[in-house]
GUKOLBA-157028 format. One line per field, with one value per residue (C-alpha): residue in three letters; x, y, z. Coordinates in steps of 0.02 Angstrom, whole numbers, plus 50000, padded with zeros to 5 digits. Layout:
residu ALA_...
x X_...
y Y_...
z Z_...
***
This chain:
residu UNK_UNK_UNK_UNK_UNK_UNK_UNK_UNK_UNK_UNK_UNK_UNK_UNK_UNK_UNK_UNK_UNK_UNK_UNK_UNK_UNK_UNK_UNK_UNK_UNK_UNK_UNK_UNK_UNK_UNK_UNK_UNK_UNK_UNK_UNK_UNK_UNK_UNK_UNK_UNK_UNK_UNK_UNK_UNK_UNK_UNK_UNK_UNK_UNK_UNK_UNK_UNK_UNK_UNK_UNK_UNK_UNK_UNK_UNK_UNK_UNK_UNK_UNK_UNK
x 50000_50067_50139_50001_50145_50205_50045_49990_50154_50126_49933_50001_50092_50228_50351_50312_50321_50519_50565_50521_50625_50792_50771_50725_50881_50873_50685_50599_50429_50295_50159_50101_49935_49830_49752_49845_49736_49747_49855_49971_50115_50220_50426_50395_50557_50491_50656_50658_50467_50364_50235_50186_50005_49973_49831_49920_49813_49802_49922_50033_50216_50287_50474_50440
y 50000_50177_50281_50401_50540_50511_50508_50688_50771_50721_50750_50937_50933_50918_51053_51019_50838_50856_50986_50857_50717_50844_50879_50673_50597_50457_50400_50278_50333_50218_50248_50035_50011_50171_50247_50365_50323_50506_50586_50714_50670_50742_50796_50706_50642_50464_50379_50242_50261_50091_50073_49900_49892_50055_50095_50220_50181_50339_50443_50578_50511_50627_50695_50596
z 50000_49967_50088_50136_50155_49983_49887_49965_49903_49745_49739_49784_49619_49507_49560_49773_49718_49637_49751_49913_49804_49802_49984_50021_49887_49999_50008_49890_49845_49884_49770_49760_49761_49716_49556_49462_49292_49194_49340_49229_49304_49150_49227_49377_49466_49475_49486_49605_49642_49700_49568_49616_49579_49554_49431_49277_49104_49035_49156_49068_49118_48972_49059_49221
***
């Protein structure tokens, strides 16, 4: 299951979500298990990120 922390930072968008990921080098996102279906998601430092099960038909992943 995702990491309740990790999902809101990126719900609060891209440039919060890749500014938290500088500052947090060290931390895998885990973003298992939720439903990201058409998130735009487009530049988003995903590197590393837990997708296991995680819901992304039709997500914009363009740059991430």
């Amino acid at each position: 299951m995702a990491n309740k922390k990790h999902l809101a930072i990126l719900m609060q968008g891209i440039e919060v979500w890749n500014e938290w990921r500088k500052d947090n080098k060290k931390t895998v996102p885990n973003l298992s298990k939720v439903n990201l279906s058409k998130e735009n998601l487009c530049g988003a430092d995903l590197y590393r990120a837990n997708f296991e099960g995680t819901n992304l038909s039709g997500a914009n992943l363009g740059g991430a």
